[in-house]
C-alpha positions in Angstrom: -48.3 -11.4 -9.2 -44.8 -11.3 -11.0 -42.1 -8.7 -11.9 -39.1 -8.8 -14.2 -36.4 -6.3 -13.7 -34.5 -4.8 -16.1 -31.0 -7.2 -15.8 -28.8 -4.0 -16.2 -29.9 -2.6 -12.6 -29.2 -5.7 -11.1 -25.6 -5.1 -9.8 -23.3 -6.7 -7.9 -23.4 -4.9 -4.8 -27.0 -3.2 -5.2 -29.6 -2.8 -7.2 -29.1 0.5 -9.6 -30.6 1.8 -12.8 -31.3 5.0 -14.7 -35.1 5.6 -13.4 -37.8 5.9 -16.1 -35.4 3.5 -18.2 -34.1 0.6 -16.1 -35.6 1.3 -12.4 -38.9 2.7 -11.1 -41.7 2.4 -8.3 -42.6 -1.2 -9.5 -39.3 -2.2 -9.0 -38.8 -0.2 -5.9 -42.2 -2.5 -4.9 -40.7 -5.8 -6.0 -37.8 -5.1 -4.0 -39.8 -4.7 -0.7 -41.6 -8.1 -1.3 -38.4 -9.8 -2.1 -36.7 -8.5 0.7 -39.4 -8.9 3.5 -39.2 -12.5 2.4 -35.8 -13.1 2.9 -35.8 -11.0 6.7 -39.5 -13.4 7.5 -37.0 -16.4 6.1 -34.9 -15.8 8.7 -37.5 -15.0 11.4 -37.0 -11.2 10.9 -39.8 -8.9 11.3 -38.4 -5.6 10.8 -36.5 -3.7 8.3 -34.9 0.4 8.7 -35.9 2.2 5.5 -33.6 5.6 4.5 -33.2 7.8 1.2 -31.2 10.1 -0.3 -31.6 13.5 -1.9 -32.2 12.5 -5.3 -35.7 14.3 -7.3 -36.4 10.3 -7.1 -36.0 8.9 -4.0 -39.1 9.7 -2.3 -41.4 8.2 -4.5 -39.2 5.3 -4.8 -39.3 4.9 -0.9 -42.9 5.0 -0.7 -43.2 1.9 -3.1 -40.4 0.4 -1.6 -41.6 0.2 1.8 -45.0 -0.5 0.8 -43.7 -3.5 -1.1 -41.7 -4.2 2.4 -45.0 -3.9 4.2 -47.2 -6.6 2.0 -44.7 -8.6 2.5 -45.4 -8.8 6.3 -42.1 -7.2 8.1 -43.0 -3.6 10.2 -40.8 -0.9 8.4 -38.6 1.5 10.7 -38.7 5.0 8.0 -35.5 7.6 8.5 -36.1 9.8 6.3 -33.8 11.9 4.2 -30.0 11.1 5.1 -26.5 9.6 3.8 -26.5 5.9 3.3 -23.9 5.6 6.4 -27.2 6.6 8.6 -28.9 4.0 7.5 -26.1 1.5 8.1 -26.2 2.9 11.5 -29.9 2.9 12.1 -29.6 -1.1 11.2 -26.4 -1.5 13.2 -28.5 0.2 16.2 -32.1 -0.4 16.4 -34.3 -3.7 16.9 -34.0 -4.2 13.8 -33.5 -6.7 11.1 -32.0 -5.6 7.7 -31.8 -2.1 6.1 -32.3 -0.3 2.8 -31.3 3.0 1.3 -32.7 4.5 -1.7 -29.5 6.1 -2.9 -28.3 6.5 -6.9 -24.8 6.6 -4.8 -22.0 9.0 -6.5 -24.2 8.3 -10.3 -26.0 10.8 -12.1 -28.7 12.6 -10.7 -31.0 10.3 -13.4 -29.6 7.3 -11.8 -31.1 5.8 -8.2 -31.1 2.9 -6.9 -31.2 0.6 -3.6 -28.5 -0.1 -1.0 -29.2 -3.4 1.6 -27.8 -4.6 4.8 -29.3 -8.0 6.1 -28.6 -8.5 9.8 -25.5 -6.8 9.9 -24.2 -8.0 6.6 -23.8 -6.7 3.3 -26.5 -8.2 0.7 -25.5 -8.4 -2.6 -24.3 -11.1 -5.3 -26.4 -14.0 -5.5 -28.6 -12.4 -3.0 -29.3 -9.6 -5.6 -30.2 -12.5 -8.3 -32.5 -14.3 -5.8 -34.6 -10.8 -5.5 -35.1 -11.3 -9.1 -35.9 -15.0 -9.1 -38.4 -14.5 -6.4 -39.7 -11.4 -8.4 -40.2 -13.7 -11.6 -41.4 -16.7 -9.4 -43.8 -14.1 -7.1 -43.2 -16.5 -4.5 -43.3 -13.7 -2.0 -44.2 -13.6 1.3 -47.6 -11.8 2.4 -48.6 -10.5 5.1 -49.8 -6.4 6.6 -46.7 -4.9 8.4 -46.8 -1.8 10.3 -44.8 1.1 9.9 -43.1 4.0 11.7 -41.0 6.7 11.6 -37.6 7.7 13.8 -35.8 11.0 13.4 -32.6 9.4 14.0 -29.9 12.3 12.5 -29.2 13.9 16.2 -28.2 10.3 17.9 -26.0 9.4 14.1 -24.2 13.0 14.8 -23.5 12.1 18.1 -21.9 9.4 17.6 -19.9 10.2 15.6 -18.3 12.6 18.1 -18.3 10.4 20.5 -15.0 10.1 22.7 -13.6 12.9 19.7 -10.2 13.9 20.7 -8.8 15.4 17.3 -8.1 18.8 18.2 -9.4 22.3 16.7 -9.1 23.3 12.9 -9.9 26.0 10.3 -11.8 23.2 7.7 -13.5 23.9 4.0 -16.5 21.0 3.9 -18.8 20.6 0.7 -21.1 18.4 0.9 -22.6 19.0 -2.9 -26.1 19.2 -2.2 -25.9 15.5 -1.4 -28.0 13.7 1.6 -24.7 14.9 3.8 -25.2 18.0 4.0 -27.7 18.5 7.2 -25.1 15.9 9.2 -22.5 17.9 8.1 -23.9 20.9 9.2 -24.7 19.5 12.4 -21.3 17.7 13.1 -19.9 20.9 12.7 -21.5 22.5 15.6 -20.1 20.0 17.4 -16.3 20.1 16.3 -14.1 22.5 17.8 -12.1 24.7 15.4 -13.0 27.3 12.7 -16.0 25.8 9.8 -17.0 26.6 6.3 -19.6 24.7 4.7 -20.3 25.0 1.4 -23.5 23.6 -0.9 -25.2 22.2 2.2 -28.5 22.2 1.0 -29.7 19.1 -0.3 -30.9 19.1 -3.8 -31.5 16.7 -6.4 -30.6 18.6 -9.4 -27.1 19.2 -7.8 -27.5 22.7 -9.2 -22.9 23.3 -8.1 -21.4 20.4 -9.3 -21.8 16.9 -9.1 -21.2 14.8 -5.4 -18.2 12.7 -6.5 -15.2 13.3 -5.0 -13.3 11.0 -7.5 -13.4 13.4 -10.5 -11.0 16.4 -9.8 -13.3 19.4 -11.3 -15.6 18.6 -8.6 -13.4 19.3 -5.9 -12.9 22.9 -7.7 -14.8 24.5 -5.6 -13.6 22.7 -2.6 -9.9 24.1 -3.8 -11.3 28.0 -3.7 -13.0 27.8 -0.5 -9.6 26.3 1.1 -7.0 28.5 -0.4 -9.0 31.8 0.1 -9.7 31.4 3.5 -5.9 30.1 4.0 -7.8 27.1 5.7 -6.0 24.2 7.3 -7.5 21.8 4.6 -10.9 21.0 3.3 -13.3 17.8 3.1 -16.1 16.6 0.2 -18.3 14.0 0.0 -20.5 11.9 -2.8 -24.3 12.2 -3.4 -25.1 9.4 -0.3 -22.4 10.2 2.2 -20.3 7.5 2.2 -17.2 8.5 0.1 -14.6 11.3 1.1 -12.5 13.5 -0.6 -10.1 15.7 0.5 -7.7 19.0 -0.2 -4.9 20.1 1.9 -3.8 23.5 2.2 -2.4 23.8 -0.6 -5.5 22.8 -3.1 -3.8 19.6 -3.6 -6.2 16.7 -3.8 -5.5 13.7 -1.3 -7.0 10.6 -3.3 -9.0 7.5 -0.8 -5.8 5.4 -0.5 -3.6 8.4 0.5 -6.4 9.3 3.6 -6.2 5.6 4.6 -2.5 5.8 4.1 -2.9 8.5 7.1 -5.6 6.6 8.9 -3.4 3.4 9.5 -0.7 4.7 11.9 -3.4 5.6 14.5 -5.0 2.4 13.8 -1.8 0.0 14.0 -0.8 1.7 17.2 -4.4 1.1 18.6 -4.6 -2.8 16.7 -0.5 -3.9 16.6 0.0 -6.6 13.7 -3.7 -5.9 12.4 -4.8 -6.8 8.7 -5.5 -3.5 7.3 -8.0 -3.8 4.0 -7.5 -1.8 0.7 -9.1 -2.2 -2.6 -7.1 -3.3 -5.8 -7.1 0.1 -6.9 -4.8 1.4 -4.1 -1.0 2.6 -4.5 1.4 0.3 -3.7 2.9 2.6 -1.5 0.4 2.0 0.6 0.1 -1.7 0.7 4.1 -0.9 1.4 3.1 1.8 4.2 0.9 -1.3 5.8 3.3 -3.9 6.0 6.4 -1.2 7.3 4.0 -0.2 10.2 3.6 -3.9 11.1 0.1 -4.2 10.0 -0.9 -7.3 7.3 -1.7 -5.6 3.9 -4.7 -7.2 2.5 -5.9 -6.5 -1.4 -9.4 -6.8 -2.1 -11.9 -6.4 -4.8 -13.3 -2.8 -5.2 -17.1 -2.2 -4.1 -18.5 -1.2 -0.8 -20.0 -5.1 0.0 -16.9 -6.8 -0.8 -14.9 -4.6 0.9 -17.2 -5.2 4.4 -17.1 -8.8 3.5 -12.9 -9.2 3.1 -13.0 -6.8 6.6 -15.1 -9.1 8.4 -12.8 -12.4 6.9 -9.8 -10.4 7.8 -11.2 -9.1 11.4 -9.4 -6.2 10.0 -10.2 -2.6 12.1 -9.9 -0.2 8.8 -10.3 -0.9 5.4 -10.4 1.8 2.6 -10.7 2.2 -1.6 -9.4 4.8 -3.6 -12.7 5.8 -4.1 -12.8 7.6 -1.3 -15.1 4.5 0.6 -13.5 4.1 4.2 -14.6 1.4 6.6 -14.3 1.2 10.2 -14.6 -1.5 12.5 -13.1 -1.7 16.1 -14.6 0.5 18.0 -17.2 1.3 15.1 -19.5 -1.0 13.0 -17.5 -2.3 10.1 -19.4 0.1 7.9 -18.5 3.0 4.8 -19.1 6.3 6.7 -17.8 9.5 4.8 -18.0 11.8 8.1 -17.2 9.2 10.8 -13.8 9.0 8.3 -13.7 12.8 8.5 -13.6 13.1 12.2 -11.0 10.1 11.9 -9.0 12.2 9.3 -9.0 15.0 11.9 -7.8 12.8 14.7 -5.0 11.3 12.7 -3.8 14.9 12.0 -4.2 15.8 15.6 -2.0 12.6 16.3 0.5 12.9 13.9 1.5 16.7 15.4 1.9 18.0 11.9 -0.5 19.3 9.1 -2.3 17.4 6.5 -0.4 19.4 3.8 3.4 17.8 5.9 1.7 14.3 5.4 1.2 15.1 1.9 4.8 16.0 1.1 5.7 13.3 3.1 4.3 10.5 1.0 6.4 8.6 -1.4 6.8 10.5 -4.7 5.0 8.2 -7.1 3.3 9.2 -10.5 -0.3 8.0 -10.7 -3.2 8.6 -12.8 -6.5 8.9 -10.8 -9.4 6.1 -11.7 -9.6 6.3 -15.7 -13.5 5.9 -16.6 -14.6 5.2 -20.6 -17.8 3.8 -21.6 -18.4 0.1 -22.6 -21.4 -1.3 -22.6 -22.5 -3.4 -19.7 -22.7 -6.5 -22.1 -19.3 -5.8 -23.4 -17.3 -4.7 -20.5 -16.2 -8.3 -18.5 -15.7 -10.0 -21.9 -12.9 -7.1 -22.7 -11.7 -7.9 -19.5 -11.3 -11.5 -19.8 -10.0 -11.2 -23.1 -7.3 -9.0 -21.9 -6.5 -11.5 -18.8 -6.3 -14.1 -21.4 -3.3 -12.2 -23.7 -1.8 -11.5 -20.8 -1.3 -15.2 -19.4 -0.3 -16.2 -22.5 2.7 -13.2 -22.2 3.7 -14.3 -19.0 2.9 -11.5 -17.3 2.7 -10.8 -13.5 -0.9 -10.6 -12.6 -2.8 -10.4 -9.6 -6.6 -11.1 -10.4 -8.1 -9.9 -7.1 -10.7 -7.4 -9.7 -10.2 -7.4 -13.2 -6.5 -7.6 -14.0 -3.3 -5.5 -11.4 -0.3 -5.9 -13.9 3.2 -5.5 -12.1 6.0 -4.9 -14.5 9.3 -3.2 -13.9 7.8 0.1 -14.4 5.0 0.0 -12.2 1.7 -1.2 -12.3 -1.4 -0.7 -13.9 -4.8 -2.3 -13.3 -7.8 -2.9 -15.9 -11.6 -3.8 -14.2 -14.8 -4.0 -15.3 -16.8 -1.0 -13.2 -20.0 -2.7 -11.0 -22.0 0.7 -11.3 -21.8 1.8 -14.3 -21.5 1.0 -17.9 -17.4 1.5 -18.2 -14.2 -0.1 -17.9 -11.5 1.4 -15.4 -7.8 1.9 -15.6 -5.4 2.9 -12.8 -2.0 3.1 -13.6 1.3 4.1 -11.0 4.9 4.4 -11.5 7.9 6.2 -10.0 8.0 8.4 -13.5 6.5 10.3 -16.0 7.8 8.6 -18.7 7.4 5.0 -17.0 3.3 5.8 -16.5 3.5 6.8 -19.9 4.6 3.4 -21.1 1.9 1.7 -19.2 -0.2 3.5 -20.2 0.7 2.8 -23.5 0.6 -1.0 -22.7 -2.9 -0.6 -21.4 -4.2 0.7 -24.5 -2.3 -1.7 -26.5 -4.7 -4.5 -24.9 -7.6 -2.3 -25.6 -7.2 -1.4 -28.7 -6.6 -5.8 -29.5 -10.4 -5.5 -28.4 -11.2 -2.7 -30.2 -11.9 -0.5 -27.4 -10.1 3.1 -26.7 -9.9 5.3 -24.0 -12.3 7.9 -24.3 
């Protein structure tokens, strides 16, 4: 037997498609056999299976681990949870390798699969081989054996473990994403005064949808704070491992901002440390790294290549402005939105002022947030590339960590070619209205030489 996947699911940090379209349970079975034959490769014999609250996920779990169990490994099931408890399931148990069904921060339409493989991320080529074996069907067989683990109570815990970060009045909304029961539960557990919102988990995301990136979803978020005169207030993405925040005020505190109040705490407790942000970030804090002693490293944006530069680096924290923080140290290395949130409370608590003082505190830069627009998946890198092209030719000052971070006099602004969906991005900072404005105007420029426009 042989499967062909649908190319456009076959990213480069998971697998993820629209389901009915580009993914479905044949895919979800292929995935299994290709996987169990990479753990029995390796001598592995057991894998940790999760999901997330998506209409599809459980269907696509129960193909997945079948496919898992033909293929001859015994299969650990979690059940329902963020992705960040199956990282920790695989970090913790006898096991193997992980994998979540998760569609991630996409569209409720969208699922897909998230993989660990003894400890490390598995993605890139290891995606492609999945395929190749698929088309080959040079899988392994065999009759695994499967159980299941309610694991949510010993995830919760630790994440309060050795918790020191004081007592606060918090907003939390989860969004009916797979958070929202360990949210719920981690509350209990924190000290301090707790509102959650949109807790219950549900596929059709009936409030708004779980990204944290896009402002109007946070609108709620803003309400619940400033109402209740609350000390600040957390959100988090459809799978549980990217964070937003609001301070006091309403004001939204982007990824690299929280990681720009993470790093103080981490620096005291790792002097001289590399310290991990994504090519997206502000340069203030790249600048805020390197001030505090730490070595400011720039990597490419995505949750596998951000483990992978950590683990080169030995760095303890790492973060995008996504929202996507990573912990090592004293943790596992891993993207966990509330592990960061407890770590967001603690840095507070250390600091001895409020979120909304380390907000005004921060350098007063102009940015835009992450600027999506739709290109075709086929189209997208070439634009890229065509772009990185002009601009050698220019002369220009580029750093090509991901896609193209352009430093003029101005600022900076930085074009990429999104791994998740079918768009380009643009981020853009300067110390002015009128200087964003002008790189703005330069990014379009390039665009519009490829005959693409911001939407």
């Amino acid at each position: 037997m042989t499967h062909q996947f649908d190319p456009s699911a076959l990213r480069e940090y998971d697998v993820r498609g629209i389901v009915g379209k580009s993914l479905g349970p044949a895919d979800a079975t292929a995935i299994g056999r290709g996987f169990a034959t990479r753990v029995r490769g390796i001598g592995g014999t057991r894998v940790a299976v999760g999901y997330d609250g998506r209409l599809s996920s459980p269907a696509l779990e129960a193909a997945l681990v079948a496919g898992l169990v033909a293929g001859g490994v015994d299969v650990v099931r979690i059940g329902l949870g963020p992705s960040p408890m199956l990282y920790y399931a695989e970090a913790t148990l006898e096991v193997d390798g992980g994998i979540h069904v998760t569609g991630s921060h996409n569209p409720a339409e969208y699922n897909g699969f998230k993989m660990v493989l003894r400890h490390a991320p598995f993605f890139g080529d290891d995606i492609q081989d999945l395929a190749a074996l698929a088309a080959s069907g040079a899988w392994s067989e065999g009759a695994g054996m499967v159980t299941t683990l309610d694991l949510r109570d010993a995830y919760v815990g630790r994440l309060m473990a050795g918790y020191a970060g004081g007592a606060y009045r918090i907003g939390w909304d989860t969004g009916n994403g797979a958070a929202g029961p360990v949210i719920e539960a981690l509350v209990k557990l924190l000290p301090g005064e707790h509102h959650v919102i949109f807790a219950e988990v549900d596929g059709n995301f009936p409030n708004h949808h779980p990204d944290p990136t896009e402002e109007s979803n946070l609108a709620d978020l803003k309400r619940l704070v400033t109402k209740n005169n609350l000390d600040f207030g957390l959100a988090f993405d459809g799978d549980g491992d990217r964070i937003g925040a609001v301070d006091a005020l309403g004001r939204v505190i982007w990824g690299d901002q929280i990681l720009s109040i993470l790093v103080e705490p981490a620096l005291r407790e790792h002097p001289g440390a590399s310290i991990v942000a994504d090519v997206k970030s502000s340069q203030a804090l790249f600048d805020r790294i390197t001030a505090l002693g730490g070595k400011a490293v720039m990597a490419p944006t995505g949750h596998s290549l951000m483990k992978t530069a950590m683990t080169r680096t030995g760095a303890p924290l790492g973060g995008e402005l996504s929202g996507h923080l990573f912990f090592a140290g004293d943790y596992y290395g891993f993207d966990d939105a509330a592990y960061a949130a407890v770590r967001l409370i603690r840095a507070v608590h250390l600091s001895g002022q409020s979120l909304t003082a380390l907000h005004d505190a921060m350098p007063a830069l102009v940015a835009t947030p992450d600027l999506r627009f739709p290109v075709d998946d086929v189209r997208k890198f070439a634009v890229v590339d065509a772009v990185v092209a002009r601009l050698a030719r220019d002369g220009a000052v580029v750093d090509l960590t991901d896609g193209a971070r352009v430093t003029t006099p101005d600022g900076w602004w930085l074009l990429r070619a999104s791994n998740t969906q079918a768009m380009l991005t643009v981020r853009a900072e300067a110390r002015t209205a009128d200087a964003l404005a002008s790189l703005l105007a330069a990014v379009d420029a390039h665009l519009a030489a490829c005959g693409v426009a911001r939407a």
